[in-house]
C-alpha positions in Angstrom: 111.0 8.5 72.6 114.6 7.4 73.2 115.8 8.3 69.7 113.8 11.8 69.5 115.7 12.6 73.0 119.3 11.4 71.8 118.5 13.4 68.6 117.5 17.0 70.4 119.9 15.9 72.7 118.2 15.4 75.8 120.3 14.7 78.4 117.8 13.9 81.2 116.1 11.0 79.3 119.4 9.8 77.4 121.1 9.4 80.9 117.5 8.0 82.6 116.8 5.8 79.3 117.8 2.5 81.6 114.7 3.4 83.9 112.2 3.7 81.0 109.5 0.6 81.3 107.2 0.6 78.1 104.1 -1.6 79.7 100.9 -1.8 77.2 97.6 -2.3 79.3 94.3 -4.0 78.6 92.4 -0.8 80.1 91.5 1.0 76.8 88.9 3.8 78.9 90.1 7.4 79.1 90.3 6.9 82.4 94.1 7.0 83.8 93.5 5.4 86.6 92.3 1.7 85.8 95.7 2.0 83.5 98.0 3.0 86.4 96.5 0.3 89.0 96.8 -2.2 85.9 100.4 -1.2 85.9 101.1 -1.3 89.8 99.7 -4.8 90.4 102.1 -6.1 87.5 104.5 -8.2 89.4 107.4 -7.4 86.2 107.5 -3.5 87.2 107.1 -3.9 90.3 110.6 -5.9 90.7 111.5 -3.4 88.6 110.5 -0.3 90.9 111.4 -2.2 94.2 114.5 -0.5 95.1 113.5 2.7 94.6 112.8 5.6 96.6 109.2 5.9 95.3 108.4 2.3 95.7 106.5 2.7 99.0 104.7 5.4 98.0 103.4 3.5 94.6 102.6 0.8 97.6 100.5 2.8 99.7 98.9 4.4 96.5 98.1 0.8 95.7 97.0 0.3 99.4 94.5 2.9 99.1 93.1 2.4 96.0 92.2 -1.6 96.8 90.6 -0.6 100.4 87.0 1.1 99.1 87.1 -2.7 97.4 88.3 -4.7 100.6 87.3 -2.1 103.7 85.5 0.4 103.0 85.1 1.5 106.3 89.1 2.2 106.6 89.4 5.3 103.8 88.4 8.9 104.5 88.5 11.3 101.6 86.9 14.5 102.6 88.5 17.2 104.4 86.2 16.8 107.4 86.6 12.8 107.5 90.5 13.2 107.5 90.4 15.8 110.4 88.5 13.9 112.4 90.4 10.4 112.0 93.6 13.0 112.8 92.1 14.0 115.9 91.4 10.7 116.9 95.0 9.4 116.0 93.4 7.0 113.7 95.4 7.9 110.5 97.7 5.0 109.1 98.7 6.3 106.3 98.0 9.6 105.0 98.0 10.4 101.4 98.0 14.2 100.7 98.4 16.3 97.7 100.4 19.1 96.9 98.3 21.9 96.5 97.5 21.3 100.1 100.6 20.7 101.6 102.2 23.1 99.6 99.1 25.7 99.4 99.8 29.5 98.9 97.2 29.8 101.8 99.4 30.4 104.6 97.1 28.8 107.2 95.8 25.7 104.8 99.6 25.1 104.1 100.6 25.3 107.7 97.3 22.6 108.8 98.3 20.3 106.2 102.1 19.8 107.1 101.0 19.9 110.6 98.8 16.9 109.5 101.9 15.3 108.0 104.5 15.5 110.6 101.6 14.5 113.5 101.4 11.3 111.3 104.8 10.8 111.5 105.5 11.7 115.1 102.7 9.1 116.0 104.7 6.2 113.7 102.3 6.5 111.0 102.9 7.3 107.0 102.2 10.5 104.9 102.6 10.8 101.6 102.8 13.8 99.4 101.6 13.5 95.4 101.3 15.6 93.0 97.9 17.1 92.3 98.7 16.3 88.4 98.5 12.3 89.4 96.1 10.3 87.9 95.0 9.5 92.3 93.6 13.2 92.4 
Protein backbone atom coordinates (compact mmCIF):
# COMPACT_ATOMS: atom_id res chain seq x y z
CA UNK A 1 0.00 0.00 0.00
CA UNK A 2 2.90 2.25 1.03
CA UNK A 3 4.68 1.93 -2.37
CA UNK A 4 1.41 2.20 -4.63
CA UNK A 5 0.75 5.57 -2.54
CA UNK A 6 4.43 7.00 -2.88
CA UNK A 7 4.09 5.94 -6.64
CA UNK A 8 0.60 7.88 -7.47
CA UNK A 9 1.86 10.16 -5.17
CA UNK A 10 -0.25 10.14 -2.35
CA UNK A 11 0.51 12.57 0.02
CA UNK A 12 -1.96 11.68 2.79
CA UNK A 13 -0.74 8.15 3.28
CA UNK A 14 3.06 8.89 2.44
CA UNK A 15 3.01 11.62 5.26
CA UNK A 16 0.60 9.15 7.70
CA UNK A 17 2.80 5.98 6.61
CA UNK A 18 4.40 6.06 10.39
CA UNK A 19 0.74 5.47 11.73
CA UNK A 20 0.02 2.39 9.43
CA UNK A 21 -0.17 -0.92 11.84
CA UNK A 22 -0.41 -4.19 9.51
CA UNK A 23 -1.96 -6.68 12.32
CA UNK A 24 -3.00 -10.29 10.72
CA UNK A 25 -5.95 -11.88 12.84
CA UNK A 26 -7.00 -15.38 13.61
CA UNK A 27 -10.79 -14.46 12.85
CA UNK A 28 -11.12 -15.76 9.22
CA UNK A 29 -15.34 -15.18 9.17
CA UNK A 30 -16.69 -12.39 6.95
CA UNK A 31 -17.69 -10.93 9.84
CA UNK A 32 -15.70 -7.47 10.56
CA UNK A 33 -16.40 -7.33 13.81
CA UNK A 34 -14.74 -10.55 15.65
CA UNK A 35 -11.60 -9.01 13.46
CA UNK A 36 -11.73 -5.49 14.86
CA UNK A 37 -12.36 -6.71 18.72
CA UNK A 38 -9.39 -9.27 17.94
CA UNK A 39 -7.47 -6.21 17.03
CA UNK A 40 -8.53 -3.87 20.12
CA UNK A 41 -7.75 -6.37 22.81
CA UNK A 42 -4.10 -6.69 21.29
CA UNK A 43 -2.04 -5.14 23.93
CA UNK A 44 0.92 -4.21 20.85
CA UNK A 45 -1.71 -1.67 19.16
CA UNK A 46 -3.06 -0.66 21.83
CA UNK A 47 0.29 1.02 23.15
CA UNK A 48 0.43 1.90 19.84
CA UNK A 49 -3.00 3.89 19.75
CA UNK A 50 -2.64 5.13 23.44
CA UNK A 51 -1.88 8.68 22.79
CA UNK A 52 -4.27 9.31 20.43
CA UNK A 53 -7.26 11.32 20.20
CA UNK A 54 -9.39 8.22 19.20
CA UNK A 55 -8.02 6.05 21.85
CA UNK A 56 -10.97 6.49 24.24
CA UNK A 57 -13.36 6.01 21.90
CA UNK A 58 -11.75 2.58 20.56
CA UNK A 59 -12.04 2.02 24.63
CA UNK A 60 -15.52 2.58 25.11
CA UNK A 61 -16.15 0.67 21.72
CA UNK A 62 -14.39 -2.08 23.47
CA UNK A 63 -16.38 -1.38 26.72
CA UNK A 64 -19.57 -1.97 24.91
CA UNK A 65 -18.89 -4.67 22.92
CA UNK A 66 -17.56 -7.05 26.20
CA UNK A 67 -20.74 -5.94 28.40
CA UNK A 68 -23.77 -8.24 26.51
CA UNK A 69 -20.71 -10.94 27.66
CA UNK A 70 -20.09 -9.58 31.31
CA UNK A 71 -23.58 -7.45 32.06
CA UNK A 72 -26.04 -7.79 30.07
CA UNK A 73 -28.35 -5.97 31.91
CA UNK A 74 -26.07 -2.55 31.52
CA UNK A 75 -26.46 -2.11 27.37
CA UNK A 76 -29.53 -0.62 25.59
CA UNK A 77 -29.61 -0.76 21.82
CA UNK A 78 -32.99 0.24 20.63
CA UNK A 79 -34.20 3.64 20.29
CA UNK A 80 -36.86 3.15 22.99
CA UNK A 81 -34.27 1.50 25.58
CA UNK A 82 -31.84 4.43 25.05
CA UNK A 83 -34.58 7.10 25.66
CA UNK A 84 -35.73 5.74 28.53
CA UNK A 85 -32.17 5.06 30.34
CA UNK A 86 -31.76 9.10 29.06
CA UNK A 87 -34.72 9.97 30.93
CA UNK A 88 -33.73 8.38 33.86
CA UNK A 89 -30.06 9.76 33.75
CA UNK A 90 -28.81 6.36 33.65
CA UNK A 91 -26.57 6.71 30.50
CA UNK A 92 -22.80 6.19 31.10
CA UNK A 93 -21.61 6.21 28.09
CA UNK A 94 -23.44 6.82 24.97
CA UNK A 95 -22.44 5.48 21.72
CA UNK A 96 -24.30 7.06 18.79
CA UNK A 97 -23.94 7.01 15.06
CA UNK A 98 -23.83 9.51 12.58
CA UNK A 99 -26.73 9.14 10.61
CA UNK A 100 -28.50 10.09 13.79
CA UNK A 101 -26.55 12.69 15.17
CA UNK A 102 -25.99 14.12 11.96
CA UNK A 103 -29.60 13.15 10.41
CA UNK A 104 -31.07 15.29 7.55
CA UNK A 105 -34.33 14.96 9.69
CA UNK A 106 -34.27 18.23 11.34
CA UNK A 107 -36.10 17.00 14.51
CA UNK A 108 -34.17 13.28 14.73
CA UNK A 109 -30.86 15.43 14.34
CA UNK A 110 -31.84 17.93 16.98
CA UNK A 111 -33.07 14.74 19.71
CA UNK A 112 -29.94 13.06 19.07
CA UNK A 113 -27.39 15.97 19.88
CA UNK A 114 -29.70 16.88 22.53
CA UNK A 115 -29.02 13.30 23.77
CA UNK A 116 -25.25 13.94 23.46
CA UNK A 117 -24.73 17.16 25.16
CA UNK A 118 -27.36 15.92 28.22
CA UNK A 119 -24.73 13.10 28.54
CA UNK A 120 -22.09 15.36 28.80
CA UNK A 121 -23.73 18.00 30.94
CA UNK A 122 -24.56 15.10 33.51
CA UNK A 123 -20.50 13.99 33.40
CA UNK A 124 -21.21 11.18 31.32
CA UNK A 125 -19.53 10.08 27.71
CA UNK A 126 -20.95 10.16 24.11
CA UNK A 127 -19.49 9.03 21.36
CA UNK A 128 -20.14 9.63 17.77
CA UNK A 129 -19.11 6.74 14.98
CA UNK A 130 -19.48 6.44 11.73
CA UNK A 131 -22.47 4.50 10.50
CA UNK A 132 -19.83 2.75 7.94
CA UNK A 133 -18.04 1.05 11.23
CA UNK A 134 -17.94 -2.42 11.59
CA UNK A 135 -20.12 -1.51 15.53
CA UNK A 136 -23.27 -0.58 13.34
Amino acid sequence: MIAEANRLKVKSVENNKQRIVVFNTRSKGKDGNSSLLEVLHDSTVMNLVRDTKAVMEIKAFKEFSDLPTTDLDRVCYDTKNVEMAHELKAIETLLITDDLYESVEIETRYKYRGFVESEKKTGGKAFEFSSEHVSS
